[in-house]
C-alpha positions, 0 to 999 in steps of 0.5 A: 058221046055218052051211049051203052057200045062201051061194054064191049071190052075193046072198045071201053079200052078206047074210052078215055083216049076218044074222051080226053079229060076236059072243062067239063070234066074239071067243073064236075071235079070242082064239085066232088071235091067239096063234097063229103060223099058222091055217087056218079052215075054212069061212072064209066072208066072211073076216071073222074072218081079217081082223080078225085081220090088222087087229089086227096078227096076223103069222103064216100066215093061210089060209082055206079055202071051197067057196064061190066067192062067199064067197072073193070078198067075202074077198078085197076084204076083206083081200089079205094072207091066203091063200083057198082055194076048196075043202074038206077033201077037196081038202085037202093041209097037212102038219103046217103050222098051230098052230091050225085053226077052225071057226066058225060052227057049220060042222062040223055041216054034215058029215052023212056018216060018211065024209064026217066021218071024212074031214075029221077026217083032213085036219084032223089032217095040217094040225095041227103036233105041238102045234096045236089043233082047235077048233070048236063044235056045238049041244049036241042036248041044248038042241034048238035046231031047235024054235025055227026056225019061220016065226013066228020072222022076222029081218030085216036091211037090205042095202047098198042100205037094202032089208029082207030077211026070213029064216025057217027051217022043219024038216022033221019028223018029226026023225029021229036027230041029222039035222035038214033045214030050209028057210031062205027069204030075201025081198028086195023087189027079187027076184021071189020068194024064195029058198029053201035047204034043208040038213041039220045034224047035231047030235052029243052029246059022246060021239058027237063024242069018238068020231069025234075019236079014230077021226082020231088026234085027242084032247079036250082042253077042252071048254066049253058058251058063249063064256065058257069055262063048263062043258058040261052038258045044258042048254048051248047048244053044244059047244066042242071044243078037241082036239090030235094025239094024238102016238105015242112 
């Protein structure tokens, strides 16, 4: 669940292990892997980059993060890649990467038009005259929010072998394509828990294809799972391939 709580150093410790390597993650490594030079925005731990790398990728590898914390553990993971501490509003690529990313469902964390406008703009002057945009979103349609309830406990095990328990809880009522939730995190060693709260936004394809063509931006696919199947209402994301729409 991509949200800002990560920038706190023990938590982004816990990052990788509540977020295993999964279909998503090897649909999005498909593709830097074709690709000659790569920007992923929201990079967070590096682990996508990293992997790429391992797995013999040659080109410009950049990752970009407003977490300082995060950028860290990126860092010891892979040196041979470029990370970024900062985000799309500091951003200054000109036409410098084939394919820029957003995984993790970190898109949804533009809440703001301005804010979306903005970032989709800086994400169009990244691109080269033939490279991709491509990120993911919750389809709202399959109302995800209804399952973070705090029945609903993960627990996962930290470097040091001590369980960690994480439960979210919306705030109601929902209003719009906004959702707020609390994402608590309990470590038996912390005096008590840690609590963040954050607001996604849950944009329906024609809202995305909207905002996407206000930036210069076009459709080109997309798809409702990691296996390329098609979007219908009861898909749970929205995966969104768009290019540059070039002038003539």
């Amino acid at each position: 669940m991509a949200d800002r709580s990560f920038s706190d150093v023990p938590l982004a410790a816990l990052y990788d292990a509540l977020n295993p390597w999964g279909p998503s993650d090897d649909f999005y490594l498909d593709l830097v892997m074709s690709a000659r030079s790569v920007l992923d925005v929201g990079c967070g731990t590096g682990r996508l980059l990293g992997r790429a790398r391992e797995a013999g990728h040659q080109g410009r590898l950049c990752g970009l993060d407003p977490a300082a914390a995060m950028l860290v553990r990126a860092r010891r993971r892979e040196a041979a890649v470029e990370w970024v501490l900062g985000d799309l509003a500091c951003a200054r690529w000109q036409r410098e990467f084939d394919l820029v990313v957003m995984t993790g469902h970190a898109f949804q964390v533009l809440v703001g038009n301005e804010e979306l406008r903005m970032s989709l703009a800086s994400v169009r002057d990244a691109l080269s005259d033939e490279g991709r945009f491509v990120f993911e979103t919750r389809n709202p349609a399959a109302r995800a929010w209804e399952s973070w309830t705090p029945e609903r406990v993960r627990e996962v095990t930290d470097a040091h072998g001590e369980v960690v328990r994480v439960w979210h809880e919306v705030e109601s009522p929902v209003l719009g394509d906004r959702v707020t939730f609390t994402e608590t995190f309990d470590h038996p060693a912390w005096q008590r828990p840690r609590v963040s709260r954050s607001t996604l936004r849950f944009l329906g394809p024609d809202a995305l294809s909207g905002f996407i063509g206000e930036a210069g931006l076009v459709v080109r696919e997309q798809f409702g799972d990691w296996g390329r199947g098609p979007l219908t209402p009861s898909a749970p994301e929205i995966v969104t391939v768009a290019q540059r729409q070039l002038t003539r």
